[in-house]
C-alpha positions as CSV (number, residue, x, y, z in Angstrom):
1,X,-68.5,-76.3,-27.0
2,X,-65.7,-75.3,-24.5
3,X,-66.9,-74.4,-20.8
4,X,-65.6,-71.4,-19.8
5,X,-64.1,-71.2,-15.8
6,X,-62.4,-68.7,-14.7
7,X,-60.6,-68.4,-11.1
8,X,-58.8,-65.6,-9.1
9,X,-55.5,-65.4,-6.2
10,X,-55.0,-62.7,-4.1
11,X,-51.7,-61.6,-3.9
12,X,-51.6,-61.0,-0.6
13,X,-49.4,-63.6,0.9
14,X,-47.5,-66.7,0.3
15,X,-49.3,-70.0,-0.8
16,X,-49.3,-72.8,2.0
17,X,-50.3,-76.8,1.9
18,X,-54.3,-75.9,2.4
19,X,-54.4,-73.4,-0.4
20,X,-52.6,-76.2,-2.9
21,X,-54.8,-79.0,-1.8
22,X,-58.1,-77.1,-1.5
23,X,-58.0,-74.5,-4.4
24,X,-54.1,-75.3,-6.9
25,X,-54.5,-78.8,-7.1
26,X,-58.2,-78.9,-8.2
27,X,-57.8,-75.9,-10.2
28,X,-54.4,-77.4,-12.5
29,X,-56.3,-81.1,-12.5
30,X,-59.7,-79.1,-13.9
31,X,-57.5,-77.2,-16.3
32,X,-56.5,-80.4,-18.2
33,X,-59.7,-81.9,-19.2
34,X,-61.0,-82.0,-21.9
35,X,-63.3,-79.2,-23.0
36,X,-62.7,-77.0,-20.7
37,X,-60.8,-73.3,-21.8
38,X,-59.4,-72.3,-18.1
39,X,-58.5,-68.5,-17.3
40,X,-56.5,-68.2,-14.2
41,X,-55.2,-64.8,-12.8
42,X,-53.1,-63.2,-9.9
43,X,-55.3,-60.5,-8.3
44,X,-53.2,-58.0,-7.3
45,X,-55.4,-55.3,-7.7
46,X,-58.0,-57.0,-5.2
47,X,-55.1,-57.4,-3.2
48,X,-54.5,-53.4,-2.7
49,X,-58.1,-53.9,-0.7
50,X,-56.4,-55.8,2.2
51,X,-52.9,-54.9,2.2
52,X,-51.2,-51.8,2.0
53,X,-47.5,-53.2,1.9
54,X,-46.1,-53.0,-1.6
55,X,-43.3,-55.3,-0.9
56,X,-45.5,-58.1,0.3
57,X,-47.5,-57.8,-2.6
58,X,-44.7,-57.5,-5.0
59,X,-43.2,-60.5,-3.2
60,X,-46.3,-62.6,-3.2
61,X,-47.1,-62.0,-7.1
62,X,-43.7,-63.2,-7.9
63,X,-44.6,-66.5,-5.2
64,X,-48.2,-67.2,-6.1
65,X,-46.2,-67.4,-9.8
66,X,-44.4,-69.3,-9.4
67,X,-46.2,-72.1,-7.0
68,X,-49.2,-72.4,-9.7
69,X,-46.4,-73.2,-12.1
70,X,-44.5,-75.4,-10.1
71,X,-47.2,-77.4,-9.4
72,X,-47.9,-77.8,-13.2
73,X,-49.9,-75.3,-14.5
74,X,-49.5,-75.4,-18.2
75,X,-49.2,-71.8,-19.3
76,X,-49.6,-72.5,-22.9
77,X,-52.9,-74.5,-22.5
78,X,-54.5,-72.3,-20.1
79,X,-54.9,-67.9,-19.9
80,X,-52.6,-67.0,-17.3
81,X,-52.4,-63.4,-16.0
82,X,-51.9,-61.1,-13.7
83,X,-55.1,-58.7,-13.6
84,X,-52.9,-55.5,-13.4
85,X,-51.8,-56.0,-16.8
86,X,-55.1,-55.9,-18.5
87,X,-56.0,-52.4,-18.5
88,X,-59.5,-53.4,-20.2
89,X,-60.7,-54.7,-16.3
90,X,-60.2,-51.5,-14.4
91,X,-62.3,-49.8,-17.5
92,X,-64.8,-52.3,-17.6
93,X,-64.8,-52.0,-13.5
94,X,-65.9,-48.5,-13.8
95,X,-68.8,-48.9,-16.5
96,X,-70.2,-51.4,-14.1
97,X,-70.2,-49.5,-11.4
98,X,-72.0,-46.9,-13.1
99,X,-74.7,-49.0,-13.4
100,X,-74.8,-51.1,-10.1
101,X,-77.4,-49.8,-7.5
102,X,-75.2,-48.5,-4.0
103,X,-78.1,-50.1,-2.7
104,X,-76.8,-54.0,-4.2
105,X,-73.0,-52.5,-2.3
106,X,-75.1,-52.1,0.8
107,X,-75.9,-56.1,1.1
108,X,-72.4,-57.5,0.6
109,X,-71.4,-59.5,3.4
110,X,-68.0,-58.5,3.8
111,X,-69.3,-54.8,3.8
112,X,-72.0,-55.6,6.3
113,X,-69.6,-57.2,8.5
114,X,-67.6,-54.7,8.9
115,X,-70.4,-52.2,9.9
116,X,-71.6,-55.0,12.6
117,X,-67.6,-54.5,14.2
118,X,-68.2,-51.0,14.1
119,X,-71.1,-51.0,15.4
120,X,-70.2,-53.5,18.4
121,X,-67.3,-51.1,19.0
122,X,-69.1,-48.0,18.8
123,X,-67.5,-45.9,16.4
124,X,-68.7,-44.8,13.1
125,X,-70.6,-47.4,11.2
126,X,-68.0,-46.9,8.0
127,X,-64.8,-46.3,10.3
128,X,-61.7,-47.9,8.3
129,X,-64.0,-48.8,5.5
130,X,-62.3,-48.0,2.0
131,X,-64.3,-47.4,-1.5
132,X,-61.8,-50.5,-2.6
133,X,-63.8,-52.8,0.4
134,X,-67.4,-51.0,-0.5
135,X,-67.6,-51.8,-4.1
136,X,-64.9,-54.9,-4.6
137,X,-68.1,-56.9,-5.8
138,X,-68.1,-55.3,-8.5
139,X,-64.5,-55.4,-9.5
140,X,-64.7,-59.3,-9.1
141,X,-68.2,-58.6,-12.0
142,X,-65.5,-57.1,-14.2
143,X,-62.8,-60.0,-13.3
144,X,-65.8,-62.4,-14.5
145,X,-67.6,-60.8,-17.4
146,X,-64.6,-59.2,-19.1
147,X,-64.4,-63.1,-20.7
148,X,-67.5,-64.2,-20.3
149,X,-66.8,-67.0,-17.8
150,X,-69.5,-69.6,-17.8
151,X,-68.4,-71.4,-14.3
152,X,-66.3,-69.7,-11.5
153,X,-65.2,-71.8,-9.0
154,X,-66.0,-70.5,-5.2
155,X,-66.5,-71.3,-1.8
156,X,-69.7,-71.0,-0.4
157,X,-68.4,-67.4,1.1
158,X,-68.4,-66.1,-2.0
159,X,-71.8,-67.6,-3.8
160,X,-73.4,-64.0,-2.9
161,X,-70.7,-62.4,-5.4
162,X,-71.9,-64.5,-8.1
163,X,-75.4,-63.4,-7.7
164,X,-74.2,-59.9,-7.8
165,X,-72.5,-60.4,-10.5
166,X,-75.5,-61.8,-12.6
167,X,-77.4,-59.0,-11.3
168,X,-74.5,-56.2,-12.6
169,X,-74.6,-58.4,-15.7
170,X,-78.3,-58.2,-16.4
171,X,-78.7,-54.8,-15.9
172,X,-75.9,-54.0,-18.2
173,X,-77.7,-55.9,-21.3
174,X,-80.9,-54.6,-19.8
175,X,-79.7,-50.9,-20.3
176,X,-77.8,-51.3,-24.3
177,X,-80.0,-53.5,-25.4
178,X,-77.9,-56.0,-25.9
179,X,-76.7,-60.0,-24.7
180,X,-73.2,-58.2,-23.9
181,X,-72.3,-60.9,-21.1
182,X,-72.8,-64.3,-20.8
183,X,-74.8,-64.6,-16.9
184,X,-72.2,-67.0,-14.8
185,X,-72.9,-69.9,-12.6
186,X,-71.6,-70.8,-9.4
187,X,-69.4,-74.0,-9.0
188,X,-69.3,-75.2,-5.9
189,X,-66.4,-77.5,-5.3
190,X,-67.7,-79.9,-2.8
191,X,-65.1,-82.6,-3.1
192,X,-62.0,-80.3,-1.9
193,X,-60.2,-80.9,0.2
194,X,-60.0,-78.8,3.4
195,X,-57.1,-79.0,5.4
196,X,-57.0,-78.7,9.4
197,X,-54.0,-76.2,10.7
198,X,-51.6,-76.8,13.5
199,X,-54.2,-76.2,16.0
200,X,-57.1,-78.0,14.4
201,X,-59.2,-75.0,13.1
202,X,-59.0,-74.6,9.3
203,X,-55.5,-73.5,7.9
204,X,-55.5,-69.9,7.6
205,X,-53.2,-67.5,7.6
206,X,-55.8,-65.8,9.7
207,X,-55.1,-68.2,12.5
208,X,-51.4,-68.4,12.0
209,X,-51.7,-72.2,12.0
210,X,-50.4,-73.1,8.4
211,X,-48.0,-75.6,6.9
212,X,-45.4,-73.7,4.5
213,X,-46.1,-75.6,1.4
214,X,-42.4,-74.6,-0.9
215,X,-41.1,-71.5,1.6
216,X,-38.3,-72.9,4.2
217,X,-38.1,-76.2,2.1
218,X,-38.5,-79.9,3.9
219,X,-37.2,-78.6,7.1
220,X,-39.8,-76.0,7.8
221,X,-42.8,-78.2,6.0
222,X,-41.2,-81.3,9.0
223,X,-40.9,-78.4,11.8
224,X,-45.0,-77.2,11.3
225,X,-45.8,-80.7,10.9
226,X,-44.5,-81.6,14.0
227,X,-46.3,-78.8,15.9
228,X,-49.8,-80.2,14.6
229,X,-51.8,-80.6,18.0
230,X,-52.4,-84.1,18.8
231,X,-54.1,-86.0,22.2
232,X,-52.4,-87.5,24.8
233,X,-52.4,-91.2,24.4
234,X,-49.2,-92.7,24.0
235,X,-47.7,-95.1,22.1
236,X,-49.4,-98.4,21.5
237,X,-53.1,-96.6,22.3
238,X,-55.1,-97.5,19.4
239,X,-56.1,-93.5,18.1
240,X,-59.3,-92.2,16.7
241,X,-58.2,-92.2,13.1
242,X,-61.3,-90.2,12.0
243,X,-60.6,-87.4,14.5
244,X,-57.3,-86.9,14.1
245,X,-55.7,-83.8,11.8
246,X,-53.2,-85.5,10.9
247,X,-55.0,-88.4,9.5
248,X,-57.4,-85.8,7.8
249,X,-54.3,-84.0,6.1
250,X,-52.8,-87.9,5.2
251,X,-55.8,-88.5,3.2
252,X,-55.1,-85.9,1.2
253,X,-52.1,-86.8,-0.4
254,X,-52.3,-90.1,-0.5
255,X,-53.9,-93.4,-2.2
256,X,-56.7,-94.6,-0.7
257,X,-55.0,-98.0,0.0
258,X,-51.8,-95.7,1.6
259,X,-55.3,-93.8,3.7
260,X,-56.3,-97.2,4.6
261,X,-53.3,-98.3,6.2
262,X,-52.2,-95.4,8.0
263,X,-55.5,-95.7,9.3
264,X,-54.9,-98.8,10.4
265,X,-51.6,-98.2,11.9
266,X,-53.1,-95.0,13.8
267,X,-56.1,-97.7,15.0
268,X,-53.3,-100.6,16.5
269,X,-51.5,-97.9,18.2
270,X,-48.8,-95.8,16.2
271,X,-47.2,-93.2,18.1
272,X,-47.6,-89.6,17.1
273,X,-44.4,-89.1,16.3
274,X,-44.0,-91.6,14.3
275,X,-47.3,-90.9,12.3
276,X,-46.0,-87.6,12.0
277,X,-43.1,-88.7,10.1
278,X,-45.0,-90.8,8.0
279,X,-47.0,-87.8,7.0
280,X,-43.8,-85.8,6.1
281,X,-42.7,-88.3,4.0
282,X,-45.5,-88.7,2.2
283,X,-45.5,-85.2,1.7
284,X,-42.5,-84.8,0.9
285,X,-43.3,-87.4,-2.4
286,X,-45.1,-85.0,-3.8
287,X,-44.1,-81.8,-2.9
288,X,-40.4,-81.7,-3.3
289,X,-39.8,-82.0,-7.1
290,X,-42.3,-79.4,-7.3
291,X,-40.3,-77.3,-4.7
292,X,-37.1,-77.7,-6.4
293,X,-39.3,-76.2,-10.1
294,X,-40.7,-73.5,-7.4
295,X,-36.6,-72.4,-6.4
296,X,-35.9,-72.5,-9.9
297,X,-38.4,-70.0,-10.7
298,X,-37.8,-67.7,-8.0
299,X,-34.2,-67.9,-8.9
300,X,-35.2,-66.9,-12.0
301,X,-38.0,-64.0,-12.0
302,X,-38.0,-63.1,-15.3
303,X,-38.7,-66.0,-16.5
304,X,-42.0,-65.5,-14.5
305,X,-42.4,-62.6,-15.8
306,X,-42.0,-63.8,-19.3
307,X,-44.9,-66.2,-18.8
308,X,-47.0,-63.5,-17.3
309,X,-46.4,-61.2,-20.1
310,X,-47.3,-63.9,-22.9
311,X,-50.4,-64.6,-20.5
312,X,-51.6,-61.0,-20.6
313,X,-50.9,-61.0,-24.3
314,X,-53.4,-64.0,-24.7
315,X,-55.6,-62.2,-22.9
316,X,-55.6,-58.9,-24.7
317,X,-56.9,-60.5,-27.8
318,X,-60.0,-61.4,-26.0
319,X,-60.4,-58.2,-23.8
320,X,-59.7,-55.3,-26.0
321,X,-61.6,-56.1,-28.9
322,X,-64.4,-56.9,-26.4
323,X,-63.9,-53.9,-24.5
324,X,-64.3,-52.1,-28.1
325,X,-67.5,-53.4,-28.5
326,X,-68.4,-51.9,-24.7
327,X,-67.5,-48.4,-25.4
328,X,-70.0,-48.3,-28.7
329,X,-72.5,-49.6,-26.3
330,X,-72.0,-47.3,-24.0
331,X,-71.8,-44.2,-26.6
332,X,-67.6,-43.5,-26.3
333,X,-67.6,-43.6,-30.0
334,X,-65.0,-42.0,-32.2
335,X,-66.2,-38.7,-33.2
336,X,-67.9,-38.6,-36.4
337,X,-65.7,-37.4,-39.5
338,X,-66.5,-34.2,-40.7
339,X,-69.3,-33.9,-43.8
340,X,-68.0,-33.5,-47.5
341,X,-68.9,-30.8,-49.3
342,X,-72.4,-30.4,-49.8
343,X,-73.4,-33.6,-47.5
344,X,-76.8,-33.3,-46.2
345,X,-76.8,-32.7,-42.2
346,X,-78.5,-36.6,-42.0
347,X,-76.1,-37.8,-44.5
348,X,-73.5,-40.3,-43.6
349,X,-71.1,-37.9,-42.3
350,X,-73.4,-36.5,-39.4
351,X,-74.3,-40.0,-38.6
352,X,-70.5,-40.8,-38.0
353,X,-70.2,-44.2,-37.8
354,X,-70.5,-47.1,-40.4
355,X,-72.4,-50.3,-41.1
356,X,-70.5,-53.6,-39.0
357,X,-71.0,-56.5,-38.0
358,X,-70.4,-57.6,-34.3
359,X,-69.9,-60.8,-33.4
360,X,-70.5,-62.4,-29.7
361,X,-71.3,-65.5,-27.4
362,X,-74.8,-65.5,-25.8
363,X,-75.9,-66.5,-22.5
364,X,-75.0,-70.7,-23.8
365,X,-71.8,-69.9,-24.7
366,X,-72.6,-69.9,-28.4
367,X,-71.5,-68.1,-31.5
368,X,-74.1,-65.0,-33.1
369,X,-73.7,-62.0,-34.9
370,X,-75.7,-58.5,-35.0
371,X,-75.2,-56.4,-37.9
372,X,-75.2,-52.7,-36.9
373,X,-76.4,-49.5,-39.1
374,X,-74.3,-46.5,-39.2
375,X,-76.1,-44.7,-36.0
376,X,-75.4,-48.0,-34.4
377,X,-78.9,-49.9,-34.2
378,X,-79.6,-53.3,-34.8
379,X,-80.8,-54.0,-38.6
380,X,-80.3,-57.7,-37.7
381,X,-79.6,-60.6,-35.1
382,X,-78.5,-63.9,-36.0
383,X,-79.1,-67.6,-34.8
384,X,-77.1,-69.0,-32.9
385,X,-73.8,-71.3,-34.4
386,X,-72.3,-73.9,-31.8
387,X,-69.3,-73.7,-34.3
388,X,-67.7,-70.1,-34.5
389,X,-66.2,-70.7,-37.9
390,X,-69.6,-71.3,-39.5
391,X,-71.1,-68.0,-38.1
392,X,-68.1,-66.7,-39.8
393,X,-68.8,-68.2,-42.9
394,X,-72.3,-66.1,-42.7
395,X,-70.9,-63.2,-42.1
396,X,-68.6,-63.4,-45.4
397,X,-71.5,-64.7,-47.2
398,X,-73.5,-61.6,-46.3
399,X,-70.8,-59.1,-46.6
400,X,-70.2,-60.2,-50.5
401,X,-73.5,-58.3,-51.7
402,X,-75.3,-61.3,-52.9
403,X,-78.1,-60.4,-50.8
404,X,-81.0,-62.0,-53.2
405,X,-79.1,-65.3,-53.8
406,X,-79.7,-65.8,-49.5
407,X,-82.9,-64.3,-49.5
408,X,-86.8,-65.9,-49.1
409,X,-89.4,-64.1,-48.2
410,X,-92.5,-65.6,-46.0
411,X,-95.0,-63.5,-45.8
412,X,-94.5,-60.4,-43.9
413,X,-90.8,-61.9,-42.8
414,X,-87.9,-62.8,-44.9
415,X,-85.1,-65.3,-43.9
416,X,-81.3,-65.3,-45.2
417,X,-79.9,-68.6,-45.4
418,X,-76.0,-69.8,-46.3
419,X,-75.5,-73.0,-46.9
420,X,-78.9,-74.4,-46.5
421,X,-79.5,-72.8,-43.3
422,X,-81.4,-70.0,-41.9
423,X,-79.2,-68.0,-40.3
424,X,-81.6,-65.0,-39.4
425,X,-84.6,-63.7,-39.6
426,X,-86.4,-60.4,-40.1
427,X,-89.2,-58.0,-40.8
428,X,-89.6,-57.5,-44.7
429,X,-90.2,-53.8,-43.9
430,X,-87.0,-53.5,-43.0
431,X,-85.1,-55.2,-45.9
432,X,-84.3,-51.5,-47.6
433,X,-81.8,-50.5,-44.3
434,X,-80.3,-53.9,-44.7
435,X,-79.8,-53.4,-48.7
436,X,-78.0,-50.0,-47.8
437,X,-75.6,-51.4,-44.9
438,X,-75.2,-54.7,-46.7
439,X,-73.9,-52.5,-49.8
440,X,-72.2,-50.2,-47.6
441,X,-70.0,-53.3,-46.3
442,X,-69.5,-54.4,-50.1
443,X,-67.7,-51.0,-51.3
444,X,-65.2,-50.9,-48.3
């Protein structure tokens, strides 16, 4: 069974040498192995929360792009999307939040944090706090459960929005009655690299102490690296290797036998400036074919925009059959047809819906079915199939009309098996509904 991980970028700025090596890298390297079905996508709309400048945004979509490509994303082996495109996640956004508490809002950190600086400064406890900030939790929930994502990828910041989200999530299948969404689990990425800035802290663009990663090209990636704070012992001082930056951000890029001896050469007295040219070159190996794929792109934006478009596409079939499924839950049904002629008021026309079968993946990750009755309750809930295309198989099987050929009865409980297997189970009381729906599904 695949795993599946889901991860989202804020387009809210331009993508520098800390955001590859601690969050692209890892991502593109996870995205190739085997088993693993990867969803990666731009969020803009999350952006709108922290930036109010459409032509940075714009700008950084069409950059955050194009670096996750450059850098080798394979768009044809992961789902890659931009979140605007999906109209499905702003929908789903807005039945969550008619189920989330304002009281689960109230503990976000991000929100209490701003209250604390409003509170230091005296103003009003919600001054310059937006509805977007408030409730964001729970448009990252929809990000996350709109697919199901079995493992998102976080910092240790954002474990808190996980736990909301399985919260949201529960209460949801709580509520319909129903294992809607699959409850997803933090993946804390402890081997990721964090890269010092220019002045030591971590790289931020908070601190304004980043390395450009593509923007500028090898002569502003050579310029920030040769701002990077160093101490003051010259030339032929042996240097604490382990406490310098720029042997931190060496290690990163590099082998461990090229670690090892720039290590060495730091320890028998290299100058900074010559270990800082070392470290642009060795940066430089890796970054610039990827920098010349990265000018190609931006050169080129509709070729961006063609990936995007067969990303959301990709998406879609996931999402809006899925979001379907949400809005029966939920009661936003189609409107019943109207009666024929002499139909009785409880006849099949004032119950306006038909017999179906839905199909979904439980909190494992695995394949099950429920078939529904035409007022949309549950006449019966399958096992679960690690192998989609044999829960299919029972479906077909039970759609044909051969109902007694799968059928045993035990008792008080009967069992319907295909192909040698039980594939579910119910009361014998309530094999009559499941003749009529079963027959039902046979004439259409």
């Amino acid at each position: 069974m695949n795993t599946r991980v889901l991860t989202g970028i804020t387009t809210s700025g331009t993508p520098h040498l800390g955001n590859y090596a601690g969050a692209i890298r890892p991502s593109i390297r996870a995205s190739t192995q085997a088993g693993v079905d990867a969803f990666y996508f731009l969020a803009d709309y999350h952006a709108l929360i922290k930036c109010d400048d459409p032509q940075r945004i714009a700008r950084s979509r069409l950059e955050i792009a194009a670096t996750w490509i450059a850098a080798g994303l394979d768009a044809e082996r992961v789902t890659f999307y931009r979140q605007s495109d999906l109209p499905e996640i702003p929908e789903l956004c807005w039945m969550l939040t008619c189920v989330t508490a304002k009281g689960l809002m109230n503990r976000a950190h991000a929100y209490k944090a701003s209250v604390d600086q409003n509170l230091l400064k005296q103003v009003d406890p919600d001054d310059g706090v937006t509805m977007g900030l408030f409730s964001y939790p729970i448009l990252m929930a929809a990000d996350i459960l709109m697919f199901n994502a079995h493992k998102v990828p976080v910092g240790r910041d954002q474990i808190q929005h996980l736990e909301m989200t399985r919260d949201i999530a529960q209460r949801f299948n709580h509520l319909y009655g129903g294992d809607y969404f699959v409850l997803p689990e933090v993946q804390i990425e402890e081997d990721v690299a964090t890269l010092p800035g220019l002045d030591g802290r971590k790289m931020s663009k908070s601190y304004d102490n980043t390395i450009p990663l593509f923007e500028g090209g090898a002569g502003a990636l050579r310029a920030a690296v040769m701002r990077i704070v160093t101490d003051s012992r010259a030339p032929g001082e042996p240097k604490d290797a382990e406490g310098s930056h720029l042997y931190t951000i060496y290690r990163a890029f590099a082998s461990p036998a090229e670690a090892a001896q720039f290590r060495t050469q730091l320890e028998q007295g290299l100058g900074w400036g010559d270990a800082k040219q070392l470290l642009c070159e060795r940066l430089e190996q890796e970054l610039a074919p990827m920098r010349e794929r990265y000018a190609e792109l931006m050169a080129r934006p509709e070729r961006i925009e063609d990936i995007l478009q067969a990303g959301a596409a990709k998406a879609r079939k996931l999402s809006a059959p899925f979001m379907a499924r949400l809005r029966e839950a939920v009661g936003l049904r189609a409107a019943a047809k109207p009666a024929g002629k002499g139909a009785s008021a409880k006849g099949k026309g004032a119950a306006g819906g038909k017999a179906r079968f839905v199909s979904f993946r439980d909190e494992q990750g695995l394949f099950r079915f429920r078939l529904l009755g035409t007022e949309g309750q549950e006449l019966l809930l399958s096992e679960s199939f690690a192998d989609p295309k044999a829960a299919g198989r029972a479906v077909q099987a039970l759609r044909s009309g051969v109902l007694d050929e799968l059928l045993s009865l035990e008792g008080q409980s009967a069992a319907l098996s295909v192909d040698g297997r039980v594939v579910a189970r119910l009361a014998a009381e309530h094999l009559p509904q499941l003749r009529g729906a079963l027959a039902e599904l046979a004439a259409q």
